[in-house]
C-alpha positions as CSV (number, residue, x, y, z in Angstrom):
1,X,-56.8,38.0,-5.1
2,X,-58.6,34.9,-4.0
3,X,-56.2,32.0,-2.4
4,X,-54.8,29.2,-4.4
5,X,-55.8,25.8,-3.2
6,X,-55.9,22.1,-5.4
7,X,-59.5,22.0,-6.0
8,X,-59.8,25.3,-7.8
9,X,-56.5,23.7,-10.3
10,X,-57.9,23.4,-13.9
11,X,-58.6,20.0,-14.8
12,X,-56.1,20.0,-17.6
13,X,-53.1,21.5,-15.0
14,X,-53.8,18.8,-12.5
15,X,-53.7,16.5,-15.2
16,X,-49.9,17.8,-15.9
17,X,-49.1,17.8,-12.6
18,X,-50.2,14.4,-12.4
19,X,-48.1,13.5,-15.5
20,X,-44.9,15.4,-13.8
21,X,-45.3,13.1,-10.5
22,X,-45.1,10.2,-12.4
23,X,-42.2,11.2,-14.2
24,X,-40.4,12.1,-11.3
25,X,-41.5,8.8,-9.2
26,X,-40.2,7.2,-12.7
27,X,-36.8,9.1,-13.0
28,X,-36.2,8.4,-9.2
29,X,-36.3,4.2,-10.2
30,X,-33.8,4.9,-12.3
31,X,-31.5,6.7,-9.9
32,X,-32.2,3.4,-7.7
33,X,-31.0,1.4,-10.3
34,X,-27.2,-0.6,-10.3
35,X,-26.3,0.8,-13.3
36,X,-26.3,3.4,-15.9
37,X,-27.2,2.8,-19.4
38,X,-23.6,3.1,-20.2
39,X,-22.9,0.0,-18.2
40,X,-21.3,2.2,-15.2
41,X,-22.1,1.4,-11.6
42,X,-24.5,4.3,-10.1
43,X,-23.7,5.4,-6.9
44,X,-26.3,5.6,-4.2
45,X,-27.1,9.3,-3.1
46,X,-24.0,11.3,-1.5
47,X,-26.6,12.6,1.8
48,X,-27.3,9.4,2.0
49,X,-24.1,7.9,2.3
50,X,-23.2,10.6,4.8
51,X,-26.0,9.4,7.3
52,X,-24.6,5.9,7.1
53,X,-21.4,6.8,7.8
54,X,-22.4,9.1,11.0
55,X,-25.0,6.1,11.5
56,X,-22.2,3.7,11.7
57,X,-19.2,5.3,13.3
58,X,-21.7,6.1,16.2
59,X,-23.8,3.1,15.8
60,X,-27.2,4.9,17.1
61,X,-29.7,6.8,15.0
62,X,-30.3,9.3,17.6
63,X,-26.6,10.3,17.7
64,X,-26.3,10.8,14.2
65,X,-29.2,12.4,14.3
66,X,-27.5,14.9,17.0
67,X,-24.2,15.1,14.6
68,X,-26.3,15.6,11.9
69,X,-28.4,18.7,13.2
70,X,-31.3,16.8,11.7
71,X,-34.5,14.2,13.3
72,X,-34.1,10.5,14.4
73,X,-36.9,10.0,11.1
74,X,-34.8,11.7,8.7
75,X,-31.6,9.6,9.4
76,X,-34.0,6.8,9.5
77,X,-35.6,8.0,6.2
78,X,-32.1,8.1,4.3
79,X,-31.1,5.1,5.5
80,X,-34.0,3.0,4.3
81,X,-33.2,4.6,1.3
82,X,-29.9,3.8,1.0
83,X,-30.8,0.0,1.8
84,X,-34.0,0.2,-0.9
85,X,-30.9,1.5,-3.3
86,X,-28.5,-1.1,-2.7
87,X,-30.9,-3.9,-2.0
88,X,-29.5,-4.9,1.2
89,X,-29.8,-5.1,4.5
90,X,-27.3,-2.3,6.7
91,X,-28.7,-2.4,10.7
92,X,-30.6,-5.0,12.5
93,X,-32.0,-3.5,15.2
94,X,-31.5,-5.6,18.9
95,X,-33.7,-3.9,21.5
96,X,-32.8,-0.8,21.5
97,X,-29.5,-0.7,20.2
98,X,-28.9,-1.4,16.7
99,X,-25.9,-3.5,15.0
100,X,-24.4,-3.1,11.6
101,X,-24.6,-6.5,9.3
102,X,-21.9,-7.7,7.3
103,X,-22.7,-5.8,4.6
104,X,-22.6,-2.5,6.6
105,X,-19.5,-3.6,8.0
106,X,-17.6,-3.5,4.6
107,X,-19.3,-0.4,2.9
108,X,-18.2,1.6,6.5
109,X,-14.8,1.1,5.2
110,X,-15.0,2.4,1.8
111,X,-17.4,5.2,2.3
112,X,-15.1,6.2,5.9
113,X,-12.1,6.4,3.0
114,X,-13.9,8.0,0.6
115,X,-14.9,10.8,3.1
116,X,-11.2,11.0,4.2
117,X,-10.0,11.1,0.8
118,X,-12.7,14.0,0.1
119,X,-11.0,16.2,2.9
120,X,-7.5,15.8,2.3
121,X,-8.3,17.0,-1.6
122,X,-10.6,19.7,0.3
123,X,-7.4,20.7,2.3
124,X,-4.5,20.3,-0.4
125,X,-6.8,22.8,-2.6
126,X,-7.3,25.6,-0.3
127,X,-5.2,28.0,0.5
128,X,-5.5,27.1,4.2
129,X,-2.8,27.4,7.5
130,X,-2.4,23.2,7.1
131,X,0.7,22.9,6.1
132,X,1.6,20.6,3.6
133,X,1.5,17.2,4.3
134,X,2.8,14.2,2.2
135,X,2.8,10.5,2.9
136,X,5.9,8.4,2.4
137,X,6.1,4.5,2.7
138,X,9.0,3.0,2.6
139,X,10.3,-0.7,2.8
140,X,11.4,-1.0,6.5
141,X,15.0,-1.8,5.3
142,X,15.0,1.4,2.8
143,X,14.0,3.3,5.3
144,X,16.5,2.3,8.0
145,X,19.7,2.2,5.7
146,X,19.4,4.7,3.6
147,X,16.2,6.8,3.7
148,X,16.2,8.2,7.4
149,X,20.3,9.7,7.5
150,X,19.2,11.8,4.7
151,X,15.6,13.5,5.6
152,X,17.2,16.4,7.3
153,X,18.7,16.7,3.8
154,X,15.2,16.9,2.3
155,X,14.0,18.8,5.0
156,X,16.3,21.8,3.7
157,X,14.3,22.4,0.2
158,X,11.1,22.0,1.5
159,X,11.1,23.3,5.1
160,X,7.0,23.9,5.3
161,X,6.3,20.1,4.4
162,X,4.7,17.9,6.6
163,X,6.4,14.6,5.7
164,X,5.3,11.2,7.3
165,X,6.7,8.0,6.8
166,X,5.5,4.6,7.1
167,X,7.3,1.0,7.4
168,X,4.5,-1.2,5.6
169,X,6.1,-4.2,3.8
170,X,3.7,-4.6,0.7
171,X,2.6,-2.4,-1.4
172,X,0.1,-0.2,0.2
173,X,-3.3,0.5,-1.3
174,X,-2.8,4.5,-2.0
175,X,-5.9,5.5,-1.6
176,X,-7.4,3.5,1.3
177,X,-3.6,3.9,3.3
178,X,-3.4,7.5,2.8
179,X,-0.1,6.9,1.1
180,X,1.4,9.7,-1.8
181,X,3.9,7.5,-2.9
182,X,6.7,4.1,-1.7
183,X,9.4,2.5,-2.4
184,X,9.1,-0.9,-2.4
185,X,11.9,-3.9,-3.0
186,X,11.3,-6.2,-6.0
187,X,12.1,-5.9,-9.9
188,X,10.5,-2.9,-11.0
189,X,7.2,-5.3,-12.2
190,X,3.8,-2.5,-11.2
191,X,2.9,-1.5,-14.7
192,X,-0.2,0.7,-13.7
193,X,2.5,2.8,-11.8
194,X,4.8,5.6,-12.3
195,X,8.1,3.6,-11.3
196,X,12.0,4.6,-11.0
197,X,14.7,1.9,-9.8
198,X,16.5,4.0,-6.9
199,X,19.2,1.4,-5.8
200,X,19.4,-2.4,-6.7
201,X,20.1,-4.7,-4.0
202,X,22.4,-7.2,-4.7
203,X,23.3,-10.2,-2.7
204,X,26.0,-11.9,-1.4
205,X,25.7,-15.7,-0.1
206,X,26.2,-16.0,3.7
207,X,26.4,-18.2,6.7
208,X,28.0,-19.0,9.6
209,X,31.4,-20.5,9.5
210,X,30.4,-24.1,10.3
211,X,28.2,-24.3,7.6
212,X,30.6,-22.5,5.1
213,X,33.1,-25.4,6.2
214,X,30.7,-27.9,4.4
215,X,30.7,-26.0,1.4
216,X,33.0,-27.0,-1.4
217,X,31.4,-25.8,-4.4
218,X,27.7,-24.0,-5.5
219,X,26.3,-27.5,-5.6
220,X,26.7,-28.0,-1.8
221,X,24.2,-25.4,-1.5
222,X,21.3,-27.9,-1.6
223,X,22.2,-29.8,0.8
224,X,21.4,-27.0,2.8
225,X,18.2,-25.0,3.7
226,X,17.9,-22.0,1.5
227,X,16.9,-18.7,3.8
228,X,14.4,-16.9,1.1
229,X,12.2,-14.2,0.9
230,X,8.5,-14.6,0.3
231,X,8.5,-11.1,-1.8
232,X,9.9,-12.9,-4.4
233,X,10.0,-16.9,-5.3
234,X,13.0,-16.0,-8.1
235,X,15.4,-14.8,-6.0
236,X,16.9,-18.4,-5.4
237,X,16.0,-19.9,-8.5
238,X,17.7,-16.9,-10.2
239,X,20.9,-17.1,-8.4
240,X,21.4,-21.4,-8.8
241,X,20.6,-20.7,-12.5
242,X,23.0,-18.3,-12.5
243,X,25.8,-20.6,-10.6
244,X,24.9,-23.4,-13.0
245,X,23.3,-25.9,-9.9
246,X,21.5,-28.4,-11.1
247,X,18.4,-28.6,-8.8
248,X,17.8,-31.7,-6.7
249,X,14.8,-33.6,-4.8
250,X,16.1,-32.4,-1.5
251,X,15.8,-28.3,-2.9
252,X,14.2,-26.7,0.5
253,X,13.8,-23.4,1.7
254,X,12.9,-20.9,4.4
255,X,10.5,-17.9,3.5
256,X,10.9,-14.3,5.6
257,X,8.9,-11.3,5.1
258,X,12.0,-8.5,5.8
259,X,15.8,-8.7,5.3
260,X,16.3,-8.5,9.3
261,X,14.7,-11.6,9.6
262,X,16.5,-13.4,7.3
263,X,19.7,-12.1,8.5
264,X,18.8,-12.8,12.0
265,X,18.1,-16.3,10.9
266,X,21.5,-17.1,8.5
267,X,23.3,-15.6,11.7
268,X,21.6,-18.2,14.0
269,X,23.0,-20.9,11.4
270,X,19.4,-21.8,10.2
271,X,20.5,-22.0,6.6
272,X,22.4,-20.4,3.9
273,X,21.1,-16.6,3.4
274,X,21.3,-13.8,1.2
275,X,22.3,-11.1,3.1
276,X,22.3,-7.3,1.4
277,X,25.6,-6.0,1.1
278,X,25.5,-3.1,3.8
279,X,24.6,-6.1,6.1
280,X,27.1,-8.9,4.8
281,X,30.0,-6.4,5.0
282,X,29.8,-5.6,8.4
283,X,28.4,-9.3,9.3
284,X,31.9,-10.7,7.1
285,X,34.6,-8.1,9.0
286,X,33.2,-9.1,12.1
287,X,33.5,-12.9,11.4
288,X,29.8,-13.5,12.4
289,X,29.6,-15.0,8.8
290,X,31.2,-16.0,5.7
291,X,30.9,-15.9,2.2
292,X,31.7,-19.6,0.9
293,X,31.8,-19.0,-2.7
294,X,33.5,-15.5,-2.5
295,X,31.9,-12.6,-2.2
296,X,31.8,-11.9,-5.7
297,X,30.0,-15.3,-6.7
298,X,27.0,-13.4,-7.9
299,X,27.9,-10.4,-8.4
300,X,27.9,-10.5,-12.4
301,X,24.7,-11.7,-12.7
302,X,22.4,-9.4,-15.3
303,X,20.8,-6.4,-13.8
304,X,17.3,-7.8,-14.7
305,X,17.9,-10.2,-12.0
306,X,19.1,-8.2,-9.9
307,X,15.8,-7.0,-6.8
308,X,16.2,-3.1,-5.8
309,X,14.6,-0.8,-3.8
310,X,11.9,1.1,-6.5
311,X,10.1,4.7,-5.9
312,X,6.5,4.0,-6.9
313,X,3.9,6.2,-7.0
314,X,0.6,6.9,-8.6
315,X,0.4,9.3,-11.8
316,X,-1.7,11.8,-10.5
317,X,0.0,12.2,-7.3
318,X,2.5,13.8,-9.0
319,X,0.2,16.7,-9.8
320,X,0.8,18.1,-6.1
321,X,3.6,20.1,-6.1
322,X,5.0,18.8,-2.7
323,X,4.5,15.0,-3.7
324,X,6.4,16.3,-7.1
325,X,9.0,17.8,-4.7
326,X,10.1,15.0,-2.8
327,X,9.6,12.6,-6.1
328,X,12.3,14.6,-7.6
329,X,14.5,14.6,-4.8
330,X,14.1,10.9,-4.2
331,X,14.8,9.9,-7.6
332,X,17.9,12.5,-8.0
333,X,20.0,10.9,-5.0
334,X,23.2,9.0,-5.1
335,X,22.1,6.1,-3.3
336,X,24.3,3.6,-4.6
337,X,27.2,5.5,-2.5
338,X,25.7,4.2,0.1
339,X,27.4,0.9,-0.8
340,X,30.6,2.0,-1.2
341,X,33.0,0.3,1.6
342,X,36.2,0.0,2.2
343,X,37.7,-3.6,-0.3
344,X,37.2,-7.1,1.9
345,X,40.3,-8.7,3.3
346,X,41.4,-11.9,0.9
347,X,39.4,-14.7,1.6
348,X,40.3,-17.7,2.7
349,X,40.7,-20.2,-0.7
350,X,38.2,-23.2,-0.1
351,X,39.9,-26.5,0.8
352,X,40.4,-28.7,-2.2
């Protein structure tokens, strides 16, 4: 049988495989293209991305290279095609070290979450000796009131779970914080969520005793500074509105990312705060602060005005049966108990 070689190919089958090269050179322009002919951005090459991120979490060629079990050219190869797909520029090489460019910089974020995000599905899916593992935020002053004297509690149904919590104020980004689900403090407003009111948080108007001495009616509150929170710019508003207090030039205020520094700040005599009631009790009994108007001055205002502390999570978390777990067991807690104390002694009646 003689041997096959190119120049003994028919005319008419190099013809074809001429025709076949072009094709393929002409489907591979496509795949370089932005987008799909529905409109849909086309991601670059998967093996390619992978190079870039060993490329950049090493910042050499040859180590990636080593990681990679593969040559210094082929990293080189897929990242020139990665840049030729995306139209930009990823390293600039300085002697012989190389730097990533802005550009780089940002996609090394995404595509190091992306890769993260394909393990942990990897791992949740297998039946493997990880145990399982879910990620809880929680609003610092959730977590410290009410959350933390009941994980044990928690720890009881699902023994085998591997639960971690985190203290981030805003509302994390699930995917890029590794986060399963939060609870967050506000008025229930994430529509693209899957959200369930845990406990409200109401208010009760504090300060120190000096202050409260110059406080004859709601309408002395703006003569003072107003301690808010930057979460919310109705909280204030809300409560005047409610207390019928007609606003003035002189309306000022105070914004504070947590509760603890706002209570830190209306004990200090800063301004007039709004203190949450597991706080204000203990702050009130102690005579560190007073209530001025009572301490049921706001306490019948509607419930849609009301902030709480909210259990958000995304839909399709709750497809993994520990996320579902602890979801169930959040939302199915008493925590307004947690708010039961014992009745205040009479206040003091204001001076006429």
């Amino acid at each position: 049988m003689g041997t096959y070689t190119p120049d003994k190919m028919p005319a008419r089958d190099t013809g074809h495989h001429r025709q076949c090269m072009q094709t393929t050179v002409e489907l591979e322009k496509e795949e370089g293209a932005d987008l799909t002919m529905t409109g849909k951005l086309r991601l670059p090459p998967l093996n390619a991305l992978r190079v870039f991120y060993a490329v950049a979490q090493h910042r050499s060629f040859r180590q990636a290279a080593d990681e990679l079990l593969v040559t210094p050219q082929a990293v080189g190869q897929q990242i020139k095609l990665l840049e030729d797909t995306l139209q930009v520029t990823l390293f600039e090489r300085k002697g012989r070290t190389i730097e990533l460019t802005e550009s780089a910089i940002l996609l090394s974020h995404y595509v190091n979450a992306g890769f993260e995000e394909f393990a942990e599905g990897v791992r949740r899916i297998t039946k493997s000796a990880y145990r399982e593992r879910i990620n809880l935020n929680a609003s610092p002053y959730f977590a410290t009131h009410y959350l933390l004297p009941r994980l044990s509690l928690f720890r009881q149904i699902l023994p085998g779970a591997d639960l971690r919590l985190t203290t981030m104020v805003d509302l994390p980004d699930f995917g890029r914080d590794d986060i399963d689900m939060t609870v967050q403090w506000g008025y229930g407003k994430w529509p693209d969520y899957e959200v369930t009111l845990l406990v409200p948080d109401p208010k009760i108007i504090c300060c120190t005793s000096a202050l409260g001495e110059q406080i004859q009616s709601a309408q002395d509150l703006t003569r003072f500074t107003l301690l808010d929170t930057v979460k919310s710019k109705r909280l204030w508003p809300d409560i005047l509105r409610h207390l019928k207090v007609e606003k003035t030039e002189s309306d000022r205020s105070i914004g504070f990312d947590d509760a603890a520094t706002m209570r830190r700040a209306t004990l200090q005599g800063i301004g007039i705060g709004l203190v949450s009631v597991i706080d204000a009790e203990e702050d009130l009994r102690s005579g560190a602060l007073v209530a001025p108007l009572g301490r049921d001055a706001i306490s019948d205002m509607n419930s849609e005005e009301v902030p709480g502390f909210f259990l958000i999570v995304p839909k399709g978390h709750l497809r993994v049966k520990a996320v579902a777990a602890l979801h169930r067991w959040l939302s199915q807690q008493d925590w307004a108990s947690d708010l039961g104390v014992p009745p205040l002694p009479k206040p003091t009646p204001l001076a006429d």
